[in-house]
C-alpha positions in Angstrom: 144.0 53.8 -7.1 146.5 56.3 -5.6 146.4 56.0 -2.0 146.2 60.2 -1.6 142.7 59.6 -2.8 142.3 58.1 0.4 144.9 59.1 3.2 146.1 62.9 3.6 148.7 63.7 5.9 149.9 67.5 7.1 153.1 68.1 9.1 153.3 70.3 12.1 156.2 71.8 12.7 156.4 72.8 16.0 159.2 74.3 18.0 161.6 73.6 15.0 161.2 76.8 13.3 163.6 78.9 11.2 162.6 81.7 13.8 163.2 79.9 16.9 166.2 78.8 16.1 167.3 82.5 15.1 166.7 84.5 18.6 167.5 80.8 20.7 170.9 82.1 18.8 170.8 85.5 19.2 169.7 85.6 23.0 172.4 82.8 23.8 175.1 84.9 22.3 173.9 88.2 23.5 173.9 86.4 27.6 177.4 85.3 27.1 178.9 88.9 26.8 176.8 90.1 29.7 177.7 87.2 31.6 181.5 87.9 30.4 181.1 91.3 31.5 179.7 91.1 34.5 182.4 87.9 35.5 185.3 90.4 34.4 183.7 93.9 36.0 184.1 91.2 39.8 187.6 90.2 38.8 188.8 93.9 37.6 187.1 95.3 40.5 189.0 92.7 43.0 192.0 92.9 41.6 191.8 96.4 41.0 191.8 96.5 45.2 195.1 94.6 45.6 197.6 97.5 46.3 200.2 95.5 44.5 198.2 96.1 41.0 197.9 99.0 39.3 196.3 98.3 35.8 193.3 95.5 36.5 192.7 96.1 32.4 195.9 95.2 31.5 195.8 91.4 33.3 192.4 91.0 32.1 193.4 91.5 28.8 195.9 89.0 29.0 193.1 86.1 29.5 191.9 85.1 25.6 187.9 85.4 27.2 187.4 88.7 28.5 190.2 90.5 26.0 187.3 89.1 23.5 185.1 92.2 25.8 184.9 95.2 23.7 187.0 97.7 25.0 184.4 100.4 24.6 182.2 98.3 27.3 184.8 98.3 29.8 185.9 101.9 29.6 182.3 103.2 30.0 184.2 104.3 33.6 187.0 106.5 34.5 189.3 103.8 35.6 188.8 102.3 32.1 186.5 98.9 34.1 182.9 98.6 34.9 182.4 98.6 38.6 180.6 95.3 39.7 178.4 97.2 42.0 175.8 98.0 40.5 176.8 98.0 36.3 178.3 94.1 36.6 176.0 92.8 39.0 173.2 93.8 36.8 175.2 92.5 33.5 175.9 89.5 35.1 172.2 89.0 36.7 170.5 89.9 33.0 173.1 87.4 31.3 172.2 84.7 33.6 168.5 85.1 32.9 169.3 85.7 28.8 171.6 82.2 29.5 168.6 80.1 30.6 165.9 81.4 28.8 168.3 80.7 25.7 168.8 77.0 27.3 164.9 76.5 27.7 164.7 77.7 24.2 167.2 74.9 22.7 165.4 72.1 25.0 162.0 73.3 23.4 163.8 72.7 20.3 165.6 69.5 20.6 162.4 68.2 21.9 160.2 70.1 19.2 157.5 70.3 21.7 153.9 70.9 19.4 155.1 69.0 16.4 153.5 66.4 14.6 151.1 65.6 12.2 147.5 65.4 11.2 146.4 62.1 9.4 143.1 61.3 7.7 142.3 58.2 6.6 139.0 57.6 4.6 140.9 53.7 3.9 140.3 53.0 7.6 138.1 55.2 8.5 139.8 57.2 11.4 141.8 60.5 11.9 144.4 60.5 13.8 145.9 63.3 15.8 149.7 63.2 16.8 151.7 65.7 18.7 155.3 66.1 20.5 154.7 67.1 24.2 156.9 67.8 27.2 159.2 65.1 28.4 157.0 62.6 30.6 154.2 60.4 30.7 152.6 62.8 28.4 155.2 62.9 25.6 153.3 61.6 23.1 149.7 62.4 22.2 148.7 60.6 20.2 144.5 60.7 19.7 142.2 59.0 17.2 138.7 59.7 15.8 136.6 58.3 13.7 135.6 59.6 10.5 131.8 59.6 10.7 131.6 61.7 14.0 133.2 64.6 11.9 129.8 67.1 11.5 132.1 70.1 9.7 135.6 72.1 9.4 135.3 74.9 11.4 137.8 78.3 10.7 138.6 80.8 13.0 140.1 83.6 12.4 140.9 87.2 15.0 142.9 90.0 13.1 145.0 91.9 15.3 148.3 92.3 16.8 148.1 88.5 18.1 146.4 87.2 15.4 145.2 83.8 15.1 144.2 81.7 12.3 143.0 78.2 13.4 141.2 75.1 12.0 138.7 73.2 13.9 137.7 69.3 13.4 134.0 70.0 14.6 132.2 66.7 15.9 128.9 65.4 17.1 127.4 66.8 20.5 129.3 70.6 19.5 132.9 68.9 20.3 135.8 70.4 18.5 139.7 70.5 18.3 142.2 72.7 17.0 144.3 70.9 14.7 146.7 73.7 13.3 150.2 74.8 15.2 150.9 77.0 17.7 153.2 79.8 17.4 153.3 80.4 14.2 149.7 81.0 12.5 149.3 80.5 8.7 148.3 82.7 6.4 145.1 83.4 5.2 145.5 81.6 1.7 147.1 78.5 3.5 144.2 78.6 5.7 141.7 78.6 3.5 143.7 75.8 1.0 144.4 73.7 4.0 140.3 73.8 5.2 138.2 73.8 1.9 140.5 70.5 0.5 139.3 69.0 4.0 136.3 69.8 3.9 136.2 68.2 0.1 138.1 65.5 1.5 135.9 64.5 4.1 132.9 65.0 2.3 131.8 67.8 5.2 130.4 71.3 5.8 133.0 74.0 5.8 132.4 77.1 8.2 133.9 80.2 9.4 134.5 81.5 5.5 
C-alpha cells in the first residue's frame, strides 16, 4: 500500500523566505551608502580643514568608493560636502544600525531559525515535531508524541493587522502545540486544507471551523 496512506510530512520553512531574503538585501544595501556617506562627510570635513586643500570633493572623488556617493547627496550643503556634525554622524550612526540588523538578518537565514517539519506516522504510531533553533544546546528540537494522546486539531484564527492563522495538535489533559510557522501565516484555504486532511488523517475531531 502506498506509504502516504500512512506517513504525511509538511515542511516549515522558516527564516528562508522569499521576503526575508528581499529587505535582508535591501537594508544591507541601503546601510552601505549611509555608512559611505557618513565615512566620506569625516574625511571631506578633515580634509576640507587642511589649509593646503581647497576642493575636499574633488580628492574624494578620486577614490572609486565614495565617487560611487551620489553627488546630489553630497552637495545637499553650500560647500558642495555634508558636514559630519550632525548630517554624517547621523548617516553614519543609522548605517551602522541598518549594517547589523542586515547581518542578524543573514545569520537568521543561514541558520533558517523556525524551519523544519511536521511528521505523522500512523505506521509507528508517533508524531514527530522538528524545528531549527538558535545556535547552542538547543539547536535542534526535535519532540515526539504519540498518536493516541491526539484528542482533536484545533484552528485559530485573529483577523486584523497582525493576523494569525494557527493549527493546534490538541492532546489529553487540555495540552496543545502550535505546529504551523512563524512569520509568515497561511492563508485561510491553506489553513483549512492543511487541518481538515489532519483531522481525516488522524481519525480526530476538527475545531475552530
Amino acid at each position: 500500500m502506498n506509504q502516504e496512506n500512512f506517513i504525511r510530512r509538511y515542511f516549515i520553512v522558516g527564516e528562508r523566505r522569499f521576503s526575508n531574503y528581499w529587505w535582508a538585501t535591501v537594508i544591507f544595501i541601503g546601510s552601505l551608502g549611509f555608512l559611505g556617506t557618513g565615512i566620506s562627510s569625516y574625511i571631506s570635513t578633515t580634509i576640507s580643514s587642511t589649509p593646503m586643500v581647497s576642493n575636499a570633493n574633488e580628492i574624494l572623488n578620486g577614490v572609486p568608493f565614495f565617487s560611487s556617493i551620489p553627488q546630489k547627496i553630497l552637495a545637499s550643503s553650500p560647500n558642495g560636502t555634508i558636514h559630519f556634525f550632525p548630517q554624517g554622524l547621523l548617516m553614519f550612526f543609522y548605517g551602522s544600525l541598518g549594517f547589523l540588523l542586515s547581518l542578524y538578518w543573514w545569520f537568521l537565514i543561514f541558520w533558517n531559525v523556525g524551519g523544519g517539519f511536521n511528521e505523522f506516522n500512523k505506521k509507528d504510531n508517533f508524531i514527530r515535531i522538528f524545528r531549527w533553533g538558535y545556535p547552542g544546546k538547543n539547536r535542534k528540537i526535535d519532540l515526539y508524541y504519540t498518536l493516541k494522546d491526539v484528542e482533536s486539531i484545533r484552528v485559530e484564527i485573529q483577523q486584523g493587522l497582525d493576523s494569525q492563522r494557527t493549527i493546534f495538535l490538541k492532546f489529553k489533559g487540555n495540552r496543545e502545540i502550535p505546529i504551523t510557522g512563524i512569520g509568515q501565516p497561511l492563508t485561510l484555504q491553506e489553513i483549512e486544507k492543511q487541518a481538515s486532511e489532519l483531522a481525516n488523517f488522524l481519525q480526530v475531531s476538527l475545531e475552530g471551523l
